[in-house]
PDB file of N, CA, C and O in Angstrom:
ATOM      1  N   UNK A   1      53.919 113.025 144.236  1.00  0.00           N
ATOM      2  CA  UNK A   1      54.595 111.800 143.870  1.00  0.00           C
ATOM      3  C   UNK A   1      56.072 112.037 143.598  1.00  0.00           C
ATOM      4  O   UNK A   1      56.756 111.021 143.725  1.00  0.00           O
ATOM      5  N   UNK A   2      56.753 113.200 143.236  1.00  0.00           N
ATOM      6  CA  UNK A   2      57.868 113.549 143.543  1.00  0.00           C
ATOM      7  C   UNK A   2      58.806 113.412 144.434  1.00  0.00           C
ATOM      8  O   UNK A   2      58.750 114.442 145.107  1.00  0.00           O
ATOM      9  N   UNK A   3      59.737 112.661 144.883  1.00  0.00           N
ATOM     10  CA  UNK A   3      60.221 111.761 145.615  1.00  0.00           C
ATOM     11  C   UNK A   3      60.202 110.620 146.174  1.00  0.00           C
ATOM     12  O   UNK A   3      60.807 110.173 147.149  1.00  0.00           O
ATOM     13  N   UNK A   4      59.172 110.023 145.210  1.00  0.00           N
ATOM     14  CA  UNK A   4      59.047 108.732 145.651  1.00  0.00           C
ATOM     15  C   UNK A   4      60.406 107.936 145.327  1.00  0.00           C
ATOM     16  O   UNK A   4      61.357 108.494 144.780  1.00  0.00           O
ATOM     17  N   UNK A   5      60.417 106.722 145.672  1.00  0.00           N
ATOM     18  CA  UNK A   5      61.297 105.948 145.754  1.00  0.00           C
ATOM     19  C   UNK A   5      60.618 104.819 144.463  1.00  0.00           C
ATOM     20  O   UNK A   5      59.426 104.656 144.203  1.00  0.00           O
ATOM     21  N   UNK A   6      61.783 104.165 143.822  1.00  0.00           N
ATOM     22  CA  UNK A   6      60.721 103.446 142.433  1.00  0.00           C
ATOM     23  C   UNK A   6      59.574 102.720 142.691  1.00  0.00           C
ATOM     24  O   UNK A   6      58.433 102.682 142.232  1.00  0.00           O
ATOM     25  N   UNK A   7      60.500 101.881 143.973  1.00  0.00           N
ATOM     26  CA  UNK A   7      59.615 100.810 144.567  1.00  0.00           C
ATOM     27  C   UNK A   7      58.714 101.757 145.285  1.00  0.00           C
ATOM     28  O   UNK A   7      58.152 100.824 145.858  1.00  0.00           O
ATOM     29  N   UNK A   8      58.174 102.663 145.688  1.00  0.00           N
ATOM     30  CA  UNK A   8      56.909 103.343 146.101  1.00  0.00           C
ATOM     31  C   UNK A   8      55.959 103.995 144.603  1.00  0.00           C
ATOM     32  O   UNK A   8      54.759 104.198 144.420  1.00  0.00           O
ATOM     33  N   UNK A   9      56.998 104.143 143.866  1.00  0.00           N
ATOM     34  CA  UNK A   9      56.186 104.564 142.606  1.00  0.00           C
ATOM     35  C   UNK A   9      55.229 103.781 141.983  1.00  0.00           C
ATOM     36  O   UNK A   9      54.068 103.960 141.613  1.00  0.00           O
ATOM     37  N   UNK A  10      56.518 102.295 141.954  1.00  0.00           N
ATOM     38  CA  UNK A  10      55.400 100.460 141.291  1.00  0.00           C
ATOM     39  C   UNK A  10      54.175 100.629 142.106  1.00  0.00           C
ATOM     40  O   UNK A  10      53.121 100.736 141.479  1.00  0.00           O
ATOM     41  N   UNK A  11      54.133 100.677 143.566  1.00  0.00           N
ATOM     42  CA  UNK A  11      53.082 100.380 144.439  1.00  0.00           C
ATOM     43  C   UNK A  11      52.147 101.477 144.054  1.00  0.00           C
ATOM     44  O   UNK A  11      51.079 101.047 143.616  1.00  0.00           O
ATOM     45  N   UNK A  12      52.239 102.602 144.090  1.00  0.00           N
ATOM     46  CA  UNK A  12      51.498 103.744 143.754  1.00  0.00           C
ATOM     47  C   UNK A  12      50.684 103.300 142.713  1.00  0.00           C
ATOM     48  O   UNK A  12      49.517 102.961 142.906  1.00  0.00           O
ATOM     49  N   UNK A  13      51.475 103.269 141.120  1.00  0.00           N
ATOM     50  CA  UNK A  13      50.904 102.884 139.870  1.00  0.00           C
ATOM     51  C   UNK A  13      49.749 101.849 140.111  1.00  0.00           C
ATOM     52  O   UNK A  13      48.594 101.900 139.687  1.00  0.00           O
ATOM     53  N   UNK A  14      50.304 100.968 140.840  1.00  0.00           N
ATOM     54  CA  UNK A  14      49.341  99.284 140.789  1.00  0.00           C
ATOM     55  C   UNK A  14      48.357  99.710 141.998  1.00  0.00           C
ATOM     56  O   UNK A  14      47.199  99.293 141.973  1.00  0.00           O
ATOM     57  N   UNK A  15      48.783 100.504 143.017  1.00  0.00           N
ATOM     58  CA  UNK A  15      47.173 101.099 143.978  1.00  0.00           C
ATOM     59  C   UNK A  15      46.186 101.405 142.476  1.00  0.00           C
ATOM     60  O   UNK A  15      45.332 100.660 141.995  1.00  0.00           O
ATOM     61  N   UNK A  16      46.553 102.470 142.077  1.00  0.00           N
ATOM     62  CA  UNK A  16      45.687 103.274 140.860  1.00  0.00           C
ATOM     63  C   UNK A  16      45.128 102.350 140.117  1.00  0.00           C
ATOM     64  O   UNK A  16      43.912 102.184 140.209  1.00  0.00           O
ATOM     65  N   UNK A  17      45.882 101.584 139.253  1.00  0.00           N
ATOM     66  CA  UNK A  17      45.376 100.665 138.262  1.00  0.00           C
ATOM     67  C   UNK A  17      44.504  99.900 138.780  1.00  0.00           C
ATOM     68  O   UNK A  17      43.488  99.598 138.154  1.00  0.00           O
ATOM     69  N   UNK A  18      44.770  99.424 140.101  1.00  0.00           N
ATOM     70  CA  UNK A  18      43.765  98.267 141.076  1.00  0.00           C
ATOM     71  C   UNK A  18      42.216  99.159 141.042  1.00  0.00           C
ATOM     72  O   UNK A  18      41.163  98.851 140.485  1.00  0.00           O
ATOM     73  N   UNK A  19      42.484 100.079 141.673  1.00  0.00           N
ATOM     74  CA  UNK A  19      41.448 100.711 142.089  1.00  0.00           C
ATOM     75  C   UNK A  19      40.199 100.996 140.357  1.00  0.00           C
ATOM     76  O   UNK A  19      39.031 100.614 140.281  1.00  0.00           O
ATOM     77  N   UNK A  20      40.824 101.586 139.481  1.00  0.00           N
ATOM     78  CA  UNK A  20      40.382 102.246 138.643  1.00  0.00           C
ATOM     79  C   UNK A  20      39.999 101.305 137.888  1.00  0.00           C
ATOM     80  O   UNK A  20      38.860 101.384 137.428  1.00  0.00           O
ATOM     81  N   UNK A  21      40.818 100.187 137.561  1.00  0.00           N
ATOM     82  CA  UNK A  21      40.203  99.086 136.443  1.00  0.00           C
ATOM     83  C   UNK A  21      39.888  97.462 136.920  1.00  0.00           C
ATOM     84  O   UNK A  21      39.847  96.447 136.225  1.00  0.00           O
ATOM     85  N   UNK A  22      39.661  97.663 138.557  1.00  0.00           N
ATOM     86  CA  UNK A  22      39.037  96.723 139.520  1.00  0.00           C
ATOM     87  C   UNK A  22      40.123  95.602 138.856  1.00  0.00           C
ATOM     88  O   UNK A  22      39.694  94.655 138.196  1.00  0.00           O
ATOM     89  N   UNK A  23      41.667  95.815 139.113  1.00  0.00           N
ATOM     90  CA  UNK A  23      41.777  94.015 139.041  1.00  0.00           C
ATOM     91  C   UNK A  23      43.167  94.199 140.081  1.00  0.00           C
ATOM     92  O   UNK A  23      44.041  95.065 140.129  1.00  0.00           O
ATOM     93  N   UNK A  24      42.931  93.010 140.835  1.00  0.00           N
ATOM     94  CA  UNK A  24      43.544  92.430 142.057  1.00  0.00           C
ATOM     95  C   UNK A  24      44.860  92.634 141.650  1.00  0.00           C
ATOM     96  O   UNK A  24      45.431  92.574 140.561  1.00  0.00           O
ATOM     97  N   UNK A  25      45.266  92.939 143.008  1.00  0.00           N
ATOM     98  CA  UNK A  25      46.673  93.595 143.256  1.00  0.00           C
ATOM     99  C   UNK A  25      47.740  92.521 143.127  1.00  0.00           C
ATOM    100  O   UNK A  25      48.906  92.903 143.017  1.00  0.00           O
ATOM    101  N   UNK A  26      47.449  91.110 143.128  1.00  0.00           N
ATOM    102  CA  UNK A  26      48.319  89.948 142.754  1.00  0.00           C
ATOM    103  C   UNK A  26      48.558  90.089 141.416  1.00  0.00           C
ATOM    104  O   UNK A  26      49.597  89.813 140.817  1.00  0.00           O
ATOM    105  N   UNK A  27      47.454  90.571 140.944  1.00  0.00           N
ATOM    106  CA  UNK A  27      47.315  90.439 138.986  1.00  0.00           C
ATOM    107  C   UNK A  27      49.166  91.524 138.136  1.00  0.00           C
ATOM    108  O   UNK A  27      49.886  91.126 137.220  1.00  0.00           O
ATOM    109  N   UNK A  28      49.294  92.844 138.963  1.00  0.00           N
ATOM    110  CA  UNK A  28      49.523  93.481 138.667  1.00  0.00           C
ATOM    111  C   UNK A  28      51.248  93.549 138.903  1.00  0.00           C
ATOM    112  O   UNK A  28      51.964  94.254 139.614  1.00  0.00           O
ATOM    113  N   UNK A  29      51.498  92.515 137.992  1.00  0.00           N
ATOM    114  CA  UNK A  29      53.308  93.184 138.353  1.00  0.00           C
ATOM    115  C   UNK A  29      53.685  93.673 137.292  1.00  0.00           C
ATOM    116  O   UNK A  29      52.906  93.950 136.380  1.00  0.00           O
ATOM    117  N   UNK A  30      55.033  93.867 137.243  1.00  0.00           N
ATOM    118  CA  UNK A  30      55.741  94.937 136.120  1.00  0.00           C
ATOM    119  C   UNK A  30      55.531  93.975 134.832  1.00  0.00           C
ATOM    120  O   UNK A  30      55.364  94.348 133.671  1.00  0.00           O
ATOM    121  N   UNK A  31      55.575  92.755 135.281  1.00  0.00           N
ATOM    122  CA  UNK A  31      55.624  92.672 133.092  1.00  0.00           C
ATOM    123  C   UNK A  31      54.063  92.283 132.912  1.00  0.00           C
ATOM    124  O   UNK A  31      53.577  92.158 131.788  1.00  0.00           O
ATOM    125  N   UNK A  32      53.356  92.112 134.027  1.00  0.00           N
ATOM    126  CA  UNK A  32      51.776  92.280 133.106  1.00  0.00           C
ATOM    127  C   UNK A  32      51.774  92.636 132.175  1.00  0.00           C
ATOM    128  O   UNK A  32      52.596  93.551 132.217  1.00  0.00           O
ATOM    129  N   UNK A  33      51.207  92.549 130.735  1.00  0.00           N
ATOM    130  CA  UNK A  33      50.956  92.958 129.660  1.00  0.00           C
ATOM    131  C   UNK A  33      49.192  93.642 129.836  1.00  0.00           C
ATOM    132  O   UNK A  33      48.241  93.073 130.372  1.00  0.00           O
ATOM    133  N   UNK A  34      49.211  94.660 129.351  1.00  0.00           N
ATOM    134  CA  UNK A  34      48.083  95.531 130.191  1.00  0.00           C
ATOM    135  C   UNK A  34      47.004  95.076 129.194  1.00  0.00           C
ATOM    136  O   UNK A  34      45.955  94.911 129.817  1.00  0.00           O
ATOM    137  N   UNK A  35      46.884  94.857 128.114  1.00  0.00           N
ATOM    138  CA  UNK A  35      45.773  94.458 126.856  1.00  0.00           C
ATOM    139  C   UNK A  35      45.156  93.182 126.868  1.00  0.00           C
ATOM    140  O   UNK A  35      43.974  92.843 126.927  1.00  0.00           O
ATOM    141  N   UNK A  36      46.451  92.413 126.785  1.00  0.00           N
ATOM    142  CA  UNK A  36      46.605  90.947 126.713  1.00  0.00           C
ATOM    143  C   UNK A  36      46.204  89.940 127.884  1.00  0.00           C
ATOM    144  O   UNK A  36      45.683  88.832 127.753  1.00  0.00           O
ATOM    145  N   UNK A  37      46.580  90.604 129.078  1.00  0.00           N
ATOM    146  CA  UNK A  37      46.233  89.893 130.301  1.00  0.00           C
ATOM    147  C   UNK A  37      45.577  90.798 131.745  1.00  0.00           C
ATOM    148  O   UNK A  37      45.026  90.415 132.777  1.00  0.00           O
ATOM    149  N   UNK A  38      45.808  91.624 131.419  1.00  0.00           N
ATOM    150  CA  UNK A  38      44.674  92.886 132.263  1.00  0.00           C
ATOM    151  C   UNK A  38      43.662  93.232 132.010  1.00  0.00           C
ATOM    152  O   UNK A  38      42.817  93.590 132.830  1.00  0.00           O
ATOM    153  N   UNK A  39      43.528  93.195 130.748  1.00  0.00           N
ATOM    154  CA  UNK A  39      42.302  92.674 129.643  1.00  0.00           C
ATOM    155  C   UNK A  39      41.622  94.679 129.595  1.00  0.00           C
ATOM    156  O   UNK A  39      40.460  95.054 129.752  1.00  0.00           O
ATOM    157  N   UNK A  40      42.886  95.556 129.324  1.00  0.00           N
ATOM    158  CA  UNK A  40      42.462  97.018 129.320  1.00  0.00           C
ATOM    159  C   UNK A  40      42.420  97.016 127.763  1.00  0.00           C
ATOM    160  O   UNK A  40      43.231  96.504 126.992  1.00  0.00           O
ATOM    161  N   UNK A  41      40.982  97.892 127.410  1.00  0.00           N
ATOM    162  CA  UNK A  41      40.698  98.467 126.280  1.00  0.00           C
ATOM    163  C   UNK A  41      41.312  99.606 125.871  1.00  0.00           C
ATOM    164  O   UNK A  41      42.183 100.281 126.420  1.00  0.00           O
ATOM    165  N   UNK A  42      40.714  99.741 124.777  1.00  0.00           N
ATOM    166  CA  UNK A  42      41.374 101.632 124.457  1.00  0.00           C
ATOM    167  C   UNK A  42      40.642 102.715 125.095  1.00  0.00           C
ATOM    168  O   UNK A  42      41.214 103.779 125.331  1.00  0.00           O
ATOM    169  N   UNK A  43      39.352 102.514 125.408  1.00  0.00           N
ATOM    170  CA  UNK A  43      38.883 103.396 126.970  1.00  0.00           C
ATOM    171  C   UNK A  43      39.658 103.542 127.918  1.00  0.00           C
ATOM    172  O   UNK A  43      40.012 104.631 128.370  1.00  0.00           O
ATOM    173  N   UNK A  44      40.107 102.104 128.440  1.00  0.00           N
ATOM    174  CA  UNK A  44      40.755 102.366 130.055  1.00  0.00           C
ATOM    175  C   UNK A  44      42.268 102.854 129.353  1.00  0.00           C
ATOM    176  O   UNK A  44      42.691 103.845 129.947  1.00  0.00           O
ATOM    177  N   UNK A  45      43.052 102.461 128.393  1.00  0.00           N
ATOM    178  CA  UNK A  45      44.428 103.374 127.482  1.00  0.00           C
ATOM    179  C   UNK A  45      44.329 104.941 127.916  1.00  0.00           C
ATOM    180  O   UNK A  45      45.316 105.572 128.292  1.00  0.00           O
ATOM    181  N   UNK A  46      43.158 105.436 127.830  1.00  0.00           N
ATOM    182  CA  UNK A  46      42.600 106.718 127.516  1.00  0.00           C
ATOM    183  C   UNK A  46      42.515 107.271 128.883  1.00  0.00           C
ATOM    184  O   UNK A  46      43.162 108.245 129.267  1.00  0.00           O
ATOM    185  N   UNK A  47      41.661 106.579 129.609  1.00  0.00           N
ATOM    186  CA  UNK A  47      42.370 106.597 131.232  1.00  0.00           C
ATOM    187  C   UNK A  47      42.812 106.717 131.762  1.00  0.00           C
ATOM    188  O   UNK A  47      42.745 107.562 132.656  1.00  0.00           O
ATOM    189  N   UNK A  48      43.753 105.745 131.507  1.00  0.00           N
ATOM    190  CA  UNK A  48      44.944 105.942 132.136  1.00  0.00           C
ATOM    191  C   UNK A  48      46.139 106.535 131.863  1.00  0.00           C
ATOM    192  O   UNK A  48      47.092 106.425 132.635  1.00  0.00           O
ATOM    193  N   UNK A  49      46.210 107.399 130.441  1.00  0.00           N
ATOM    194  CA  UNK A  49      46.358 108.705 129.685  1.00  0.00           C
ATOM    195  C   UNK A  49      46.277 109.431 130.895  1.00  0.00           C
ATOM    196  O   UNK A  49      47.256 109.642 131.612  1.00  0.00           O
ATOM    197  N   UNK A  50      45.134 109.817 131.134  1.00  0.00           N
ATOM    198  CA  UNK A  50      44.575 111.283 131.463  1.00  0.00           C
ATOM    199  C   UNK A  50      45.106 111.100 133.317  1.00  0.00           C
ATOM    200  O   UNK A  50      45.139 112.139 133.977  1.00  0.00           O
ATOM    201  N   UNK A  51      45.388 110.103 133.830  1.00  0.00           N
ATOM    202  CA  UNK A  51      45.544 109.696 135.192  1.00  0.00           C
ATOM    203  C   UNK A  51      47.014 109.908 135.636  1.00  0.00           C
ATOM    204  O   UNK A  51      47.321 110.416 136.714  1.00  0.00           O
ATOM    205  N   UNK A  52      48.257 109.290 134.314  1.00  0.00           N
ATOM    206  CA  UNK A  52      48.805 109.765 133.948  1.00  0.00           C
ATOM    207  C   UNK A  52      49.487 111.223 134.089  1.00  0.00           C
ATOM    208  O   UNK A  52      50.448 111.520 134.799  1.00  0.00           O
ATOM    209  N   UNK A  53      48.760 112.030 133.248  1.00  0.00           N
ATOM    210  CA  UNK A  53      49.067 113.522 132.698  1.00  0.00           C
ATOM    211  C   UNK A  53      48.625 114.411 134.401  1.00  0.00           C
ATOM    212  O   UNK A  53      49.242 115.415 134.757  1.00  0.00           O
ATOM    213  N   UNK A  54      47.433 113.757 135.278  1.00  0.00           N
ATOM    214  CA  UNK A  54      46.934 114.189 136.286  1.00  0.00           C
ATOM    215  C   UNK A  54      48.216 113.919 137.249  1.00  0.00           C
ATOM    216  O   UNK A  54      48.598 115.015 137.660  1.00  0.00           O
ATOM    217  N   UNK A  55      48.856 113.083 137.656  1.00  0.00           N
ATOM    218  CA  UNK A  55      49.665 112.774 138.289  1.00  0.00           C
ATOM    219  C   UNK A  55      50.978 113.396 138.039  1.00  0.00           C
ATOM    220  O   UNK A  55      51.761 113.758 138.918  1.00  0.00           O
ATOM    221  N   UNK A  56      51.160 113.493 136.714  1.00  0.00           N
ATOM    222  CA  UNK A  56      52.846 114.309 137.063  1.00  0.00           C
ATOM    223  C   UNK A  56      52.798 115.627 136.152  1.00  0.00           C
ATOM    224  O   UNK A  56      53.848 116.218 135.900  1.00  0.00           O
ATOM    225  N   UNK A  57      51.194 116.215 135.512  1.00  0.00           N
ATOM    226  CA  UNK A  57      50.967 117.292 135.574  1.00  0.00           C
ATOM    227  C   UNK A  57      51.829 117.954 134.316  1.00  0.00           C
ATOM    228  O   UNK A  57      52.174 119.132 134.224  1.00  0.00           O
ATOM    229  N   UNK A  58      52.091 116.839 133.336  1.00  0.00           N
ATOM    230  CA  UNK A  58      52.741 116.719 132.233  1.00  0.00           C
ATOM    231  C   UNK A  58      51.793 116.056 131.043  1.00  0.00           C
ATOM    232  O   UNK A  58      51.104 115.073 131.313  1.00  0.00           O
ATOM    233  N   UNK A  59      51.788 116.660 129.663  1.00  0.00           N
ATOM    234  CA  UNK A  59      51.275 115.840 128.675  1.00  0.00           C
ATOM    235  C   UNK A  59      52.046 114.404 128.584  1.00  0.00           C
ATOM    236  O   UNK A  59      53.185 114.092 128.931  1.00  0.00           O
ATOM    237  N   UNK A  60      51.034 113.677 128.008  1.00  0.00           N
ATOM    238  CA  UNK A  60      52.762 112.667 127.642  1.00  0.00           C
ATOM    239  C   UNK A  60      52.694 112.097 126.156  1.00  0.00           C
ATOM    240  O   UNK A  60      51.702 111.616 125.609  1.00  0.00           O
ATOM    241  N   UNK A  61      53.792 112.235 125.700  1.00  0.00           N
ATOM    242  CA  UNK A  61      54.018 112.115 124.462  1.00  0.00           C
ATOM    243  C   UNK A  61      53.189 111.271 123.738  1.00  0.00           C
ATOM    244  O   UNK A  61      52.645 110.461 124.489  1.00  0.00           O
ATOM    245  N   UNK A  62      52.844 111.128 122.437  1.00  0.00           N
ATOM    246  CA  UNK A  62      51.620 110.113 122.038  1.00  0.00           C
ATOM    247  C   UNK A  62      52.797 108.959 121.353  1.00  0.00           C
ATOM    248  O   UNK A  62      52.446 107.911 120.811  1.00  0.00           O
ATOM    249  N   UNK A  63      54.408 109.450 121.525  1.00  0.00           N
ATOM    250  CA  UNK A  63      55.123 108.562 120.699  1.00  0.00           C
ATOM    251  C   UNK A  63      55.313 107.659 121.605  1.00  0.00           C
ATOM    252  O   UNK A  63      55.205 106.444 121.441  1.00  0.00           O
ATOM    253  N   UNK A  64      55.715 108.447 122.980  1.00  0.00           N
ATOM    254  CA  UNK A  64      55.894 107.111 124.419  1.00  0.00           C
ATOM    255  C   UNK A  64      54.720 106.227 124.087  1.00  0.00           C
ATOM    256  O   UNK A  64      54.958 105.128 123.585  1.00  0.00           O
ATOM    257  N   UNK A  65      53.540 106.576 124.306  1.00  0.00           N
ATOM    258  CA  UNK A  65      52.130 105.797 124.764  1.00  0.00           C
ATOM    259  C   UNK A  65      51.946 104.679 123.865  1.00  0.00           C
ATOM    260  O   UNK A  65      51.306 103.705 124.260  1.00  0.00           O
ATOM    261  N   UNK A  66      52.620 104.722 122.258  1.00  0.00           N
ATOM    262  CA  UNK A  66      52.566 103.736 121.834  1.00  0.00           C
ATOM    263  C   UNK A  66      53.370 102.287 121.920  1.00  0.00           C
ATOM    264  O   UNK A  66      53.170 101.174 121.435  1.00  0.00           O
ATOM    265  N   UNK A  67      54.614 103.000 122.984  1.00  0.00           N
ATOM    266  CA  UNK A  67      55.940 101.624 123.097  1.00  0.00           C
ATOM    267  C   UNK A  67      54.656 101.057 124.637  1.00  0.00           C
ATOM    268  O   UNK A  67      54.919  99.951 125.107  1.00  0.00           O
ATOM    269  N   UNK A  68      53.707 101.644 125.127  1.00  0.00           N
ATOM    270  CA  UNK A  68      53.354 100.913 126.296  1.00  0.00           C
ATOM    271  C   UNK A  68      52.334  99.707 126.100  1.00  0.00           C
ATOM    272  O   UNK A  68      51.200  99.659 125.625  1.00  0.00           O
ATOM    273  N   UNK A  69      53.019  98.937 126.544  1.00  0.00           N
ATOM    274  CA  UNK A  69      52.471  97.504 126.848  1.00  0.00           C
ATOM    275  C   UNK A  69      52.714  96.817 128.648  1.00  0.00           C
ATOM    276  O   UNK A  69      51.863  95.994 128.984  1.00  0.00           O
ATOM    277  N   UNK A  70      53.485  97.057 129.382  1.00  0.00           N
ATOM    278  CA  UNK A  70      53.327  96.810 130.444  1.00  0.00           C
ATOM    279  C   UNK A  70      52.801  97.494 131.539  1.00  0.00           C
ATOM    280  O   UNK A  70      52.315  98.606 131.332  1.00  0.00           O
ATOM    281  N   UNK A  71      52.810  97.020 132.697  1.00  0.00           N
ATOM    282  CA  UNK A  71      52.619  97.874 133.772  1.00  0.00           C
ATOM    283  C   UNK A  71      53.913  98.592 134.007  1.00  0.00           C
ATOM    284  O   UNK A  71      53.981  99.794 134.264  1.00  0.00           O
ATOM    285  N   UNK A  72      55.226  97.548 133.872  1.00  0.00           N
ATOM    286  CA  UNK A  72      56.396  98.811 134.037  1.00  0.00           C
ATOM    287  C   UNK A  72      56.559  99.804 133.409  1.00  0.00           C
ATOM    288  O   UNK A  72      57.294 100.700 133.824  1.00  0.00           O
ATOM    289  N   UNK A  73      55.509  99.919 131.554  1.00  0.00           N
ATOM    290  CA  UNK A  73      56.187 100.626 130.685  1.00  0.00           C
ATOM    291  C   UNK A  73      55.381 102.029 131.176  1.00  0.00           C
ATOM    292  O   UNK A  73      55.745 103.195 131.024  1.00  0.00           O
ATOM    293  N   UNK A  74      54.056 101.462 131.871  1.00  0.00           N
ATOM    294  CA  UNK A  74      53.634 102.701 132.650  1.00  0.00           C
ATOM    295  C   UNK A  74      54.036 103.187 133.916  1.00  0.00           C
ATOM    296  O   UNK A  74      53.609 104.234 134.403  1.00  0.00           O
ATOM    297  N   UNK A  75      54.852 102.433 134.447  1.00  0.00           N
ATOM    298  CA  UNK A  75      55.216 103.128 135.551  1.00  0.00           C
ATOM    299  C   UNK A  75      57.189 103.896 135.292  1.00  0.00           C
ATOM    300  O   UNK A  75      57.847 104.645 136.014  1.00  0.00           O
ATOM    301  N   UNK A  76      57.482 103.296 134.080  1.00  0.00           N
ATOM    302  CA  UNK A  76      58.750 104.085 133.460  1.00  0.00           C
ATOM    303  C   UNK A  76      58.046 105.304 132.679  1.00  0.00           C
ATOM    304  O   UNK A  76      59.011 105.953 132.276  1.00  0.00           O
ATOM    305  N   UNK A  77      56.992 105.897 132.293  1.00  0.00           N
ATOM    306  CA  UNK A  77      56.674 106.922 131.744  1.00  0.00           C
ATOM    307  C   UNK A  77      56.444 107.837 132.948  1.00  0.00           C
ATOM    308  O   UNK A  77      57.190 108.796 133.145  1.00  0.00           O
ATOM    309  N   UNK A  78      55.382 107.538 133.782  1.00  0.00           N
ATOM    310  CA  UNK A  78      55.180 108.112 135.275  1.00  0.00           C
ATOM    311  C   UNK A  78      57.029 108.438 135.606  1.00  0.00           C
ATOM    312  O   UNK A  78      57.439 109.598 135.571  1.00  0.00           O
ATOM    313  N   UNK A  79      57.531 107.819 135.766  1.00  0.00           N
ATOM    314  CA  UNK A  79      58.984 108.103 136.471  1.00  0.00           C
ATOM    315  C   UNK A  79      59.696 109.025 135.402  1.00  0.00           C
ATOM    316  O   UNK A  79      60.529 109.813 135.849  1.00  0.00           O
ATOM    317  N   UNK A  80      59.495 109.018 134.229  1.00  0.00           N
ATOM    318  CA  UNK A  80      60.361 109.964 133.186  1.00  0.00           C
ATOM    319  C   UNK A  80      59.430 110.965 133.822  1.00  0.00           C
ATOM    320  O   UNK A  80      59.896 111.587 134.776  1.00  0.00           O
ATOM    321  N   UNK A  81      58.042 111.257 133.407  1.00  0.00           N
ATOM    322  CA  UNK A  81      57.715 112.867 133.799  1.00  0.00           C
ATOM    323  C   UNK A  81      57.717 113.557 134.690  1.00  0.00           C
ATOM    324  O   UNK A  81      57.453 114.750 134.839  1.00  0.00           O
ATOM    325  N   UNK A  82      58.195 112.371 135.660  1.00  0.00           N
ATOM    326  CA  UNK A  82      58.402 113.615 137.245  1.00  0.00           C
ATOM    327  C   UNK A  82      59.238 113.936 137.020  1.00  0.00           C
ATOM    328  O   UNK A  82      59.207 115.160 137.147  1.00  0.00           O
ATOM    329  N   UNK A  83      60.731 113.413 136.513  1.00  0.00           N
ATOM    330  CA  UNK A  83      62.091 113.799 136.907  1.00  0.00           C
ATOM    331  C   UNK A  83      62.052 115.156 135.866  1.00  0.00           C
ATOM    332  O   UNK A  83      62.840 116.073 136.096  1.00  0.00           O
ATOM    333  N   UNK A  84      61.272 115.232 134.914  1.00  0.00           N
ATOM    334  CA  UNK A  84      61.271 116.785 133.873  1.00  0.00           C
ATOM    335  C   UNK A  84      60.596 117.959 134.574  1.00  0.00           C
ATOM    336  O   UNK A  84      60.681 119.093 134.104  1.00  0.00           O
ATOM    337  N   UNK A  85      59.813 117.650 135.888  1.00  0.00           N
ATOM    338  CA  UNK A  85      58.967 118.282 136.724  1.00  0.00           C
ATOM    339  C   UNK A  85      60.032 118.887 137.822  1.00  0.00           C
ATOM    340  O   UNK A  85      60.056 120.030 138.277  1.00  0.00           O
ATOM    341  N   UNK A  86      60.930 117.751 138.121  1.00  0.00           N
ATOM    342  CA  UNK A  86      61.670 118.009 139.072  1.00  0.00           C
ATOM    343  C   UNK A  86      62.909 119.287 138.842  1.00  0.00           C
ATOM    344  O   UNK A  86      63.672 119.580 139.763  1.00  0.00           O
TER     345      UNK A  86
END
């Protein structure tokens, strides 16, 4: 995922999220609120933690994970840990 382009990164994130927590790829733009209207628990949080950490092969901070509420705020964490990879 290292060189993606942002706009390939959004698409990437929202493939994953689609796939993993079955909700339609219309559902999923950057200010989705992931709790509130994606309707993700603290299971799929945990999830997508670990999917996360799998992908850019980085822990990620437990202080970030608490500012996340969107789909962008997960796909701005994904984009901070590659560039520390890079």
């Amino acid at each position: 995922m290292i060189g993606l382009s942002r706009q390939e990164l959004d698409e990437k994130i929202c493939q994953i999220m689609g796939e993993m927590f079955e909700i339609p790829r219309e559902k999923l733009t950057a200010e989705a609120r992931l709790f509130e209207e994606l309707g993700l628990d603290s299971i799929d949080a945990v999830d997508l933690v670990v999917k996360v950490q799998e992908l850019t092969g980085r822990r990620v901070d437990e202080a970030d994970l608490r500012r996340v509420r969107t789909v962008r705020d997960v796909v701005d964490i994904v984009e901070t840990q590659l560039k520390k990879v890079a």
